[in-house]
N, C-alpha and C positions, 0 to 999 in steps of 0.2 A: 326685475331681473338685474336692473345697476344695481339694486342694494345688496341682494346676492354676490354678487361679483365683487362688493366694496369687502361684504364681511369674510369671505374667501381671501383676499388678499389680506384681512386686517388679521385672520385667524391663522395665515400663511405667515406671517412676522413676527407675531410672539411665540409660534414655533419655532421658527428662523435664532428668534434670541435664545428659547430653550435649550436648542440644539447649541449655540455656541459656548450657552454654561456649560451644557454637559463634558460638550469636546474638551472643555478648560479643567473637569474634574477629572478626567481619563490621565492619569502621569503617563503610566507605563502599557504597551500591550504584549506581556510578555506570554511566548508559548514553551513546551514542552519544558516546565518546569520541575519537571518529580527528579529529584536528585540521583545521579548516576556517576559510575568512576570511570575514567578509560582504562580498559586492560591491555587491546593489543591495537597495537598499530600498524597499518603495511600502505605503503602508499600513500593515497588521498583515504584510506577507509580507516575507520577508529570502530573497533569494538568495545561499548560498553557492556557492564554491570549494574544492576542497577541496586542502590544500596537498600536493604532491609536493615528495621533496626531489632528483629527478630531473626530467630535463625527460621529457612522456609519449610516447611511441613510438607512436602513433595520431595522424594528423593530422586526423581530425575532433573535437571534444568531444563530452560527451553532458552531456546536463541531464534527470537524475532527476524525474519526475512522479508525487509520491503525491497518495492519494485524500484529502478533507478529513475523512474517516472516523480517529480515531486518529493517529500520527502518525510522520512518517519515519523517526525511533528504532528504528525497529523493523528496518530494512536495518544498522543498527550498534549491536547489542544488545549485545555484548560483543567482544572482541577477535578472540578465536576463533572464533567466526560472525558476522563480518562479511560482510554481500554489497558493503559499499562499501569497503572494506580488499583484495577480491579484484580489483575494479576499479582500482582504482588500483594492487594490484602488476604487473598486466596491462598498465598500461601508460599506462591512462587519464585524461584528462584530464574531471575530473567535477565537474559543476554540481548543486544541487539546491534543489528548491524547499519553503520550509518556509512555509506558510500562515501559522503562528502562529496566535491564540486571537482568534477574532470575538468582538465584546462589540455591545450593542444597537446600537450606531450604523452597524453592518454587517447589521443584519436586509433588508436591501434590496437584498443582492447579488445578483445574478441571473448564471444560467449564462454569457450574453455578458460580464459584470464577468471572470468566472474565467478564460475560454477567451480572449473577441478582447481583454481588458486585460493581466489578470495572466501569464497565459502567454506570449502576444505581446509583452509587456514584455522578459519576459524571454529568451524566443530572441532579441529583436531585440538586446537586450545582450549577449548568449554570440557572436552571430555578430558584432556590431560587433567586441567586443576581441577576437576572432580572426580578422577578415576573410578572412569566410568567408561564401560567400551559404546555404550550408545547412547544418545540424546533426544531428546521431545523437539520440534520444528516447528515454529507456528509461521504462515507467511500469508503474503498480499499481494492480491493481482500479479503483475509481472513477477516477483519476488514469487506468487507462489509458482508459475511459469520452471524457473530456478531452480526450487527446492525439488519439483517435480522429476525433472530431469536430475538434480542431485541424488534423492533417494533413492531412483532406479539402477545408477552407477554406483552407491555406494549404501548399498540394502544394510553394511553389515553397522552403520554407523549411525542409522537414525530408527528409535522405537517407538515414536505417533507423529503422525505429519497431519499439524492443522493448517488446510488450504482455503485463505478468504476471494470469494470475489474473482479467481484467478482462471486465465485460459488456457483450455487443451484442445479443443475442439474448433480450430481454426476456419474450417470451410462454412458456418454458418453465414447467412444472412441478414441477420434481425436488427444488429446494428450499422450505424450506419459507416463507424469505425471500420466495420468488417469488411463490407462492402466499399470505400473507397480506398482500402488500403491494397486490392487483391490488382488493382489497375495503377497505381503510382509505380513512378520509376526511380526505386529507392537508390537505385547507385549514383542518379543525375542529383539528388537531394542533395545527399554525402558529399558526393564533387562538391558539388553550390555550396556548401557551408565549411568547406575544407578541412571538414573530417570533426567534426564539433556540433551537432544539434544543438541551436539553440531550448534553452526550457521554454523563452519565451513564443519560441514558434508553436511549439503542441501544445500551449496552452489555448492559442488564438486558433486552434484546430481541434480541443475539446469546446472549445464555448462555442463553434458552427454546428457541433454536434446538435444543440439545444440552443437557438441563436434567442430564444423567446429568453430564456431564463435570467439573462444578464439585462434586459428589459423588467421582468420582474423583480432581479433584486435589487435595482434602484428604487424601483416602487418600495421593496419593503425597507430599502434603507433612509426614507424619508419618514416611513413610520414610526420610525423606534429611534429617529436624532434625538429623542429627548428623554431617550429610557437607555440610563449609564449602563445597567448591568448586560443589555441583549446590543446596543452597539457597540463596546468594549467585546462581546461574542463577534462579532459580523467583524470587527477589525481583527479579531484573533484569526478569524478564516483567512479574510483577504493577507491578512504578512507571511502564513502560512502559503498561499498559490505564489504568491510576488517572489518565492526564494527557491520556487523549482529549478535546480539545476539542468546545467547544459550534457549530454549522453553523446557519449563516446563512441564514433561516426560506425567505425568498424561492427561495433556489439551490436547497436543499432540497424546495420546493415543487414546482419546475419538473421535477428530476430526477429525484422518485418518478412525479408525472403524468405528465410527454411521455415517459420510456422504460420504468419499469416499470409502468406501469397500458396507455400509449397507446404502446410499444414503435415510437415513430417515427423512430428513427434507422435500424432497418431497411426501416421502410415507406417511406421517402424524403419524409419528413412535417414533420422537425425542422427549425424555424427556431431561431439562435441569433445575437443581434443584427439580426433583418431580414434574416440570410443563410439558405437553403435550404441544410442538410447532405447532399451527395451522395457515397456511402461511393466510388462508382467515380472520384469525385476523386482517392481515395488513394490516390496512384501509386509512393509511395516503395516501397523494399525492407523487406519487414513479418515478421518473428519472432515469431509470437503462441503463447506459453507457458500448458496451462492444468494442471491439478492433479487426477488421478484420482479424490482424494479427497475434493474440495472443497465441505463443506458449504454455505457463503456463496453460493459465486461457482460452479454447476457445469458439467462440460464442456459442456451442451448451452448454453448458458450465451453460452461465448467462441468455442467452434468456427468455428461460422455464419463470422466475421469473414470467414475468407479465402475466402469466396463472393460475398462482396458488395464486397470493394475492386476497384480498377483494378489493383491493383501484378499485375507479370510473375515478379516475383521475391518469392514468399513463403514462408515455413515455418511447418508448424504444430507444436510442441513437445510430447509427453507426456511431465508428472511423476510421479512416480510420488510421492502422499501431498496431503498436504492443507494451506490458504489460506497458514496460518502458515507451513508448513514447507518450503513453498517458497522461503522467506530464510535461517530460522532453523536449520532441521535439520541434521545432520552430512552427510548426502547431497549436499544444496545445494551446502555448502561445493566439495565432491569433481565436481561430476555438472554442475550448474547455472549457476554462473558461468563456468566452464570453456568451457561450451557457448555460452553469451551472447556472451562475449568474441573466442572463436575465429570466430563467425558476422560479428562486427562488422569483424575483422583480414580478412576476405576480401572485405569490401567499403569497406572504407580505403584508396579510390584518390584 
């Protein structure tokens, strides 16, 4: 048993040193590298383009919609699992909306600031410089939350709305998100952080979601100290979670009380700006994608959607895996965008 134990320790040190060359060969851990312009600025939020060096073989655009949860990095985490590098070999012509980092002077944003400002900003820009009276949507979790209620208020300005991951169906149970949020007292939060969510506080309230997992991926990240190409992956994720931005107390406020506490965007309850949200507004051609495994966001979750829209023309998508891995995974790459793309190309008339 000592000599076990000697050769454990002696096998524990020339990985120890392994890992230290490696770390020493790792320069840079850079993310969402695929080349992009900014087009429009307002506030903290920067709309990019992103550059093709072909003209794109779709004649609608699509303008990416993430949640203010974390941040769009995460669709171009590295070269080799891009979801936004599939889109644009495909052929597309892609917009994307980057929030940027709210600071106190933004604690007063409300859902109408994000949905009838910022987003309507910006479709009205992507369809000006391509005159075009309506546009493709593609979004994510919160972000698709967003577009949901965008499309319903403005039917006349979006022609396919692809929804990942994303919640309508607020009064389930299955998560555990769901269920602790329906009992928190989101105004006493707001107060307490004087009007500025920390990122770093919901992050340390997704990892209790799955407390095992961060035990886990220590385990896996002693595996791999000595294999450059999947620990340069493992530190692309981690600088991606470490740059989650802080959410703006007010938006925040609105969005845990009127849908996950008062689940009113399905009761037909939601006002947003003085407008009444009516989901059978939403008439476009709708793709709503959700994730079998999905601790966050779960199917009971997103499903509901295509019961409550108007559209004639919808699909409901099952992934096979979970929130993340629905961008990031090797599947995605093969299975996922594939599928997105090819659904968009049949309705690019």
């Amino acid at each position: 048993m000592e000599n076990n134990l000697l050769k454990e320790m002696a096998d524990m040190g020339v990985k120890m040193l392994k890992s230290y060359e490696t770390l020493n060969h790792i320069k840079d851990v850079d993310i969402a590298t695929t080349p992009k312009t900014a087009v429009y600025t307002e506030d903290k939020l920067t709309l990019y383009r992103y550059d093709r060096s072909t003209e794109p073989t779709y004649k609608t655009p699509v303008l990416i919609v993430y949640a203010l949860v974390n941040t769009y990095k995460m669709l171009d985490l590295q070269p080799d699992r891009s979801y936004i590098k599939n889109l644009l070999n495909a052929g597309l012509d892609v917009y994307l909306i980057d929030w940027g980092n709210p600071t106190k002077s933004d604690r007063y944003l409300t859902l109408d600031d994000y949905i009838n400002g910022y987003i309507n900003n910006c479709v009205d820009y992507v369809r000006k410089k391509n005159r075009i009276e309506k546009i493709n949507i593609l979004s994510i979790c919160q972000g698709g939350t967003f577009s949901v209620i965008y499309s319903a208020l403005y039917p006349n300005k979006v022609k396919n709305l692809v929804t990942h991951v994303t919640p309508i169906d607020f009064s389930t149970n299955d998560g555990l998100l769901f269920r602790w949020s329906k009992d928190m007292d989101f105004d006493k939060l707001v107060e307490g952080y004087n009007g500025l969510i920390p990122g770093e506080f919901l992050n340390q309230g997704f990892d209790m979601l799955k407390p095992m997992m961060k035990v886990q991926k220590q385990q896996n990240l002693m595996n791999i100290m000595d294999d450059q190409d999947k620990l340069t992956n493992f530190l692309r994720m981690e600088r991606w979670i470490s740059e989650s931005p802080d959410q703006a107390g007010e938006c925040f406020r609105q969005f845990m009380k009127d849908l996950y506490q008062g689940n009113k965007l399905i009761k037909g309850e939601l006002e947003v700006g003085g407008k009444k949200v009516n989901l059978k507004n939403l008439t476009c051609s709708l793709m709503n994608i959700y994730a079998t495994e999905d601790h966050l966001v779960p199917p009971a979750a997103t499903i509901p959607l295509n019961d409550y829209v108007g559209s004639t023309d919808k699909e409901l998508y099952s992934f096979k895996g979970g929130h993340i891995g629905v961008f990031v995974g090797s599947k995605s790459q093969k299975e996922l965008a594939p599928a997105v793309t090819d659904w968009l190309k049949k309705r690019d008339k």
